[in-house]
Each structure stands twice: as structure tokens, then as C-alpha cells.
C-alpha positions in Angstrom: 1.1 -10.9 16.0 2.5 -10.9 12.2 0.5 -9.4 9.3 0.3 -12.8 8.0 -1.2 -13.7 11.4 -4.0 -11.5 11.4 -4.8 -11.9 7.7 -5.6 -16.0 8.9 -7.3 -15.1 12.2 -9.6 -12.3 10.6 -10.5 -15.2 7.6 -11.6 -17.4 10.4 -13.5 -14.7 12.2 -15.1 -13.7 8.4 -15.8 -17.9 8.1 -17.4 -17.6 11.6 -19.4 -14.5 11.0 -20.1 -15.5 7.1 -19.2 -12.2 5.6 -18.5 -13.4 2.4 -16.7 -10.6 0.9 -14.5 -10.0 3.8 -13.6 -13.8 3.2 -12.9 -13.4 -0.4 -11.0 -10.4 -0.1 -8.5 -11.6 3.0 -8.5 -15.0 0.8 -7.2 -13.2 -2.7 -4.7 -10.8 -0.1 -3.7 -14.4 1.2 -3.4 -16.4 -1.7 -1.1 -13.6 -3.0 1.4 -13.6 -0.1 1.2 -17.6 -0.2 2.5 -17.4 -3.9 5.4 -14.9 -2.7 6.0 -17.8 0.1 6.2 -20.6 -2.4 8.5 -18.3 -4.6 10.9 -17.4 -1.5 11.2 -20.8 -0.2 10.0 -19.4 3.3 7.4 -18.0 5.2 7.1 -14.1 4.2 8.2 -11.2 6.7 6.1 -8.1 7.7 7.9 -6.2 5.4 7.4 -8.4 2.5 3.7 -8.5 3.4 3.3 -4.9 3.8 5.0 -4.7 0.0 1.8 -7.0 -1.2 -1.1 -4.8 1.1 0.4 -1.8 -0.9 0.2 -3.2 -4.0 -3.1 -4.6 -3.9 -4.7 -1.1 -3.1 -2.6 0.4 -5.6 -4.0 -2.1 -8.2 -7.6 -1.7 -6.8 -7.5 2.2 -6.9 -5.9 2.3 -10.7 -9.0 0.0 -11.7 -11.4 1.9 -9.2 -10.0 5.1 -11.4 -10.5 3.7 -14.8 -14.1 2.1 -13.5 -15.1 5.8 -13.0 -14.5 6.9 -15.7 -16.5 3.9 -17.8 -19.4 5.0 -15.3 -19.6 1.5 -14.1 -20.7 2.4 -10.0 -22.0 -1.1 -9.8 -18.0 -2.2 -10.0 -16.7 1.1 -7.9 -18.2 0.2 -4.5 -17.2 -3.4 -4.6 -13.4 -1.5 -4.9 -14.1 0.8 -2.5 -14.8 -1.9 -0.1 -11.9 -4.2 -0.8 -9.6 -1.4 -0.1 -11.0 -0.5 3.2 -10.9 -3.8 4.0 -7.0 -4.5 2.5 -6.3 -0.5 4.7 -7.1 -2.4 7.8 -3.8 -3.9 7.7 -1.6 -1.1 6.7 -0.3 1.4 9.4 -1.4 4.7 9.8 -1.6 6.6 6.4 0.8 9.5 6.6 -0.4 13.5 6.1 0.7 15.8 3.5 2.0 17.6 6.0 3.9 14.9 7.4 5.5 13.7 4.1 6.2 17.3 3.4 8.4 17.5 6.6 10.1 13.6 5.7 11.0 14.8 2.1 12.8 18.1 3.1 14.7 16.0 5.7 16.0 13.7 3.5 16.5 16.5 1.1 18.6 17.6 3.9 20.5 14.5 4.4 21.6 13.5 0.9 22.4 17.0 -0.3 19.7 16.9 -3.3 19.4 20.5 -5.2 17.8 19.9 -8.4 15.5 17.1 -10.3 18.4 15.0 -11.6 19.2 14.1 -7.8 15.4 13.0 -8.0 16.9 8.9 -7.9 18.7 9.0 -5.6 16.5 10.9 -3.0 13.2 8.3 -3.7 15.9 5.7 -3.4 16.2 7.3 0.3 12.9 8.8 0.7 10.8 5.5 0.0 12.0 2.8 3.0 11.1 5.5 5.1 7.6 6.2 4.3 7.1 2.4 3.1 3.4 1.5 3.3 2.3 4.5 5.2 2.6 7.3 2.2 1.5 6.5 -1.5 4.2 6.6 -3.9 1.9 9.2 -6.5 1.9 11.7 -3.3 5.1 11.4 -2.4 6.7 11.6 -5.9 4.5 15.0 -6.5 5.5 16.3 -3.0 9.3 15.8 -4.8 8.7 17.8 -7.2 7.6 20.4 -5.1 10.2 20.7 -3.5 13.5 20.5 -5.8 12.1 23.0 -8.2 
């Protein structure tokens, strides 16, 4: 079963069981990848839907950040639930450890020795660890290692 798939079957379970906010959020998730679809012409691929899961927890943990910080809690655990709810469809998160081990292979592979070969190792690195790493992580874990 496709992500898109799932995203309409869990709305109709979420209809069914009239959890509201599970409806809403799989609704704003879906009405993003049906914009994507309208822009492409075509239905979108796992991939491409992956792309939108990521950036919709990315968005929601930048404005769960900045909510902290304005003290606003009633706003934070409304976040906090959309993005479990959004992580439901992503595969399993990678560790620090496991990116660690990715990064020095691809080190390994396209012969990067310093910072200014940053590019074109991300460029390598990301496809690899697409939706299962964030970006933040594996940037810093980077720079770690081509010090």
C-alpha cells in the first residue's frame, strides 16, 4: 500500500472513529500532496510523498521551537501531536550512531577531506538517509567529521 494510500484509509478510519484532530491533520498532510498532484500533472510517488511528510514535521518542529520560547504550551502540544501523528508515516528514524557510520562511508566513497567538499558529500549523503535522518543532525554529524 502507497503512502498516499494509507494517508486516505487512516482519514476514513479517523471519519469512522471521529477523532477530529487526526482528521484534520491527515486532511492538511493530504491536501498538501493533492497540490503537488495538481502541480505534476500526475498522481505523486512514495518518494515525492515522503519529501512532503518531512517537510511538514520540519515546519511543525521550527514553529514548536519558536512556540517555546513565546511560552505559549497551549500551542506546543497541539505540535507535539501533529507530528506524532505526521511520524506515523515516515520509516524508522535513524540513530546517531547509525548516521555516524552512513556519513564516514560516504566520506569513504567520494574521497571528501576537508569542509569545502562539504557539497558535494550532502549531495551524496542525503538520498541515502532521505526521510529517515533529519537534515540538522546529519549536517552537524558532517561537520564532525571533516574537521
Amino acid at each position: 500500500m502507497s503512502l498516499s494510500e494509507r494517508l486516505n484509509e487512516n482519514m476514513k478510519q479517523a471519519m469512522r472513529d471521529k477523532d477530529k484532530f487526526k482528521l484534520s491533520t491527515i486532511r492538511m498532510v493530504r491536501s498538501t500532496v493533492k497540490n503537488l498532484e495538481i502541480d505534476l500533472k500526475r498522481d505523486a510517488n512514495d518518494e515525492e510523498v515522503l519529501d512532503i511528510l518531512s517537510r511538514e514535521i520540519k515546519q511543525r518542529k521550527d514553529a514548536l521551537q519558536e512556540f517555546e520560547k513565546a511560552g505559549r504550551d497551549d500551542l506546543t502540544s497541539n505540535l507535539r501531536a501533529e507530528i506524532e501523528i505526521i511520524s506515523e508515516y515516515l520509516p524508522a528514524q535513524l540513530s546517531e550512531e547509525e548516521i555516524k557510520v552512513i556519513v564516514q562511508q560516504t566520506i569513504l566513497e567520494t574521497g571528501a577531506s576537508s569542509k569545502a567538499d562539504m557539497g558535494k558529500l550532502m549531495s551524496a549523503l542525503m538520498p541515502k538517509v532521505k526521510g529517515r535522518a533529519d537534515g540538522k543532525v546529519v549536517n552537524q554529524t558532517v561537520q564532525q567529521l571533516l574537521q
